[in-house]
C-alpha positions as CSV (number, residue, x, y, z in Angstrom):
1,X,121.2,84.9,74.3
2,X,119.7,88.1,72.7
3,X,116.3,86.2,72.8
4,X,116.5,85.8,76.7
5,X,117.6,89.4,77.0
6,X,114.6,90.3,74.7
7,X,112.4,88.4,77.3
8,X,113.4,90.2,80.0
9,X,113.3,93.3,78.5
10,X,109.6,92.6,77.9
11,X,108.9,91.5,81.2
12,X,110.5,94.7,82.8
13,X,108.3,96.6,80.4
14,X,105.0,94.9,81.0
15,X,105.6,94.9,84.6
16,X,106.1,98.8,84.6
17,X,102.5,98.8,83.2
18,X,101.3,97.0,86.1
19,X,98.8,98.6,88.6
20,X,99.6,97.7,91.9
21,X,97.1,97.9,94.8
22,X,97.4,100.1,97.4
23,X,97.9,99.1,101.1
24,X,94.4,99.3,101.9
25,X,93.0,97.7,98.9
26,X,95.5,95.0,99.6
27,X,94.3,94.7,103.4
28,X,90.7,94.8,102.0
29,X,91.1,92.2,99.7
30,X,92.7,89.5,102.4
31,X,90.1,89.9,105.3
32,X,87.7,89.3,102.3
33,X,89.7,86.2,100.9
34,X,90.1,85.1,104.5
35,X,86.5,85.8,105.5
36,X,85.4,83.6,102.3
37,X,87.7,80.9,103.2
38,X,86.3,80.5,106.3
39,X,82.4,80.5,105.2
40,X,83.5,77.7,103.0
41,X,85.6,75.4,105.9
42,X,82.1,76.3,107.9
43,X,80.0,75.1,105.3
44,X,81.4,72.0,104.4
45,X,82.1,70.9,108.0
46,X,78.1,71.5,108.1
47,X,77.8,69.5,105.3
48,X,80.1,66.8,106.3
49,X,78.7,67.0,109.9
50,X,75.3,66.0,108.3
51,X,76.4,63.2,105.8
52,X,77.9,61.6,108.8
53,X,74.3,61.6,111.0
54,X,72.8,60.3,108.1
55,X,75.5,57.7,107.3
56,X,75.0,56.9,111.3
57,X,71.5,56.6,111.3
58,X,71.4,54.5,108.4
59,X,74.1,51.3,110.0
């Protein structure tokens, strides 16, 4: 038990160390996650969307 207890001990510790992000950073960092996630979804439709004229063309 004193080994689990130890654990958390270390985990409370480490986590005090921690630097959270502020409200604003955190905001700033989702639209640009979100905004990156969509570029990619575009760009691979595009790609997908052009494999599948070429697949056409070729039968």
């Amino acid at each position: 038990m004193s080994a689990i207890a130890r654990f958390f001990r270390n985990v409370s510790s480490e986590m005090h160390k921690v630097t959270w992000p502020t409200r604003k950073e955190l905001l700033t960092y989702t639209v640009t996650v979100v905004i990156t996630v969509i570029l990619f979804a575009l760009f691979f439709m595009l790609i997908d969307f052009g494999i599948e004229q070429i697949i056409k063309l070729i039968m």
